[in-house]
C-alpha positions in Angstrom: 26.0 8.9 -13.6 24.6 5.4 -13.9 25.1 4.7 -10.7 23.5 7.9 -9.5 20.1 7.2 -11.3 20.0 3.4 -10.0 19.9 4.7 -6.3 16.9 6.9 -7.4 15.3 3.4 -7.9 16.8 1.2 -5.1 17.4 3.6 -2.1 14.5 3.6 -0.3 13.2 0.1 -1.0 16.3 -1.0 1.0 15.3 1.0 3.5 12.3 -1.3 4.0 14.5 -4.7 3.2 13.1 -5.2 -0.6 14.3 -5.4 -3.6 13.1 -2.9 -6.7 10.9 -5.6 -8.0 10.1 -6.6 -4.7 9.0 -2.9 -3.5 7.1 -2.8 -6.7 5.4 -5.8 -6.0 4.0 -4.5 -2.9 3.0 -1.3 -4.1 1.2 -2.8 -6.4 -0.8 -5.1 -4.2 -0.7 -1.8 -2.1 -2.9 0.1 -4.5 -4.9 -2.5 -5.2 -6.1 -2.4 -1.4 -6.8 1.1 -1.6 -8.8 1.3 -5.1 -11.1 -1.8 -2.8 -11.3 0.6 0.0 -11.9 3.3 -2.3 -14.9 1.4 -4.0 -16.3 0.2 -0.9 -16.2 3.7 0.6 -18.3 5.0 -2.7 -20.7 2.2 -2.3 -21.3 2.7 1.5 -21.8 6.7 0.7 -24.9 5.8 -0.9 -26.2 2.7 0.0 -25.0 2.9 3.9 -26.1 -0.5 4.8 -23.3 -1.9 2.6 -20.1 -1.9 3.4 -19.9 -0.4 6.8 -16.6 -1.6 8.3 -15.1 -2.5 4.8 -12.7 0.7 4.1 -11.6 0.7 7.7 -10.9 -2.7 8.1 -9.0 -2.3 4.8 -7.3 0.8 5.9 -6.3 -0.8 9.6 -5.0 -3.5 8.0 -3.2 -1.3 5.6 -1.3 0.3 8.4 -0.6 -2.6 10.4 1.1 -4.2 7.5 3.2 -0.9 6.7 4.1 0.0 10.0 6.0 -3.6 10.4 8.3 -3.0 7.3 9.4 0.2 8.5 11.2 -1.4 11.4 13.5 -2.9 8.8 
């Protein structure tokens, strides 16, 4: 049974080559991205002369950085 509820927490980071505490790491820093992109995104809604390639760029580099730890 112990065993069983470990995996819940370690399977799938080893499918992208971390640890738990390394997976939570990145997640983490992960969100942290978003809430910026989130907040610049706001910003730019209203005041469209601010901002205006931040949440992209963000969200490219996002993507870029997620789609190389799925080839793990």
């Amino acid at each position: 049974m112990t065993t069983r509820i470990a995996r819940l927490f370690t399977d799938h980071p080893q499918t992208v080559g971390e640890t738990y505490f390394g997976h939570m790491a990145f997640a983490a820093w992960f969100s942290s991205r978003l809430l910026m992109a989130a907040g610049a995104a706001l910003v730019h809604a209203f005041l469209p002369f601010m901002f205006e390639t931040t949440a992209s760029r963000i969200v490219r580099e996002l993507y870029e950085r997620t789609s190389k730890r799925a080839a793990h």
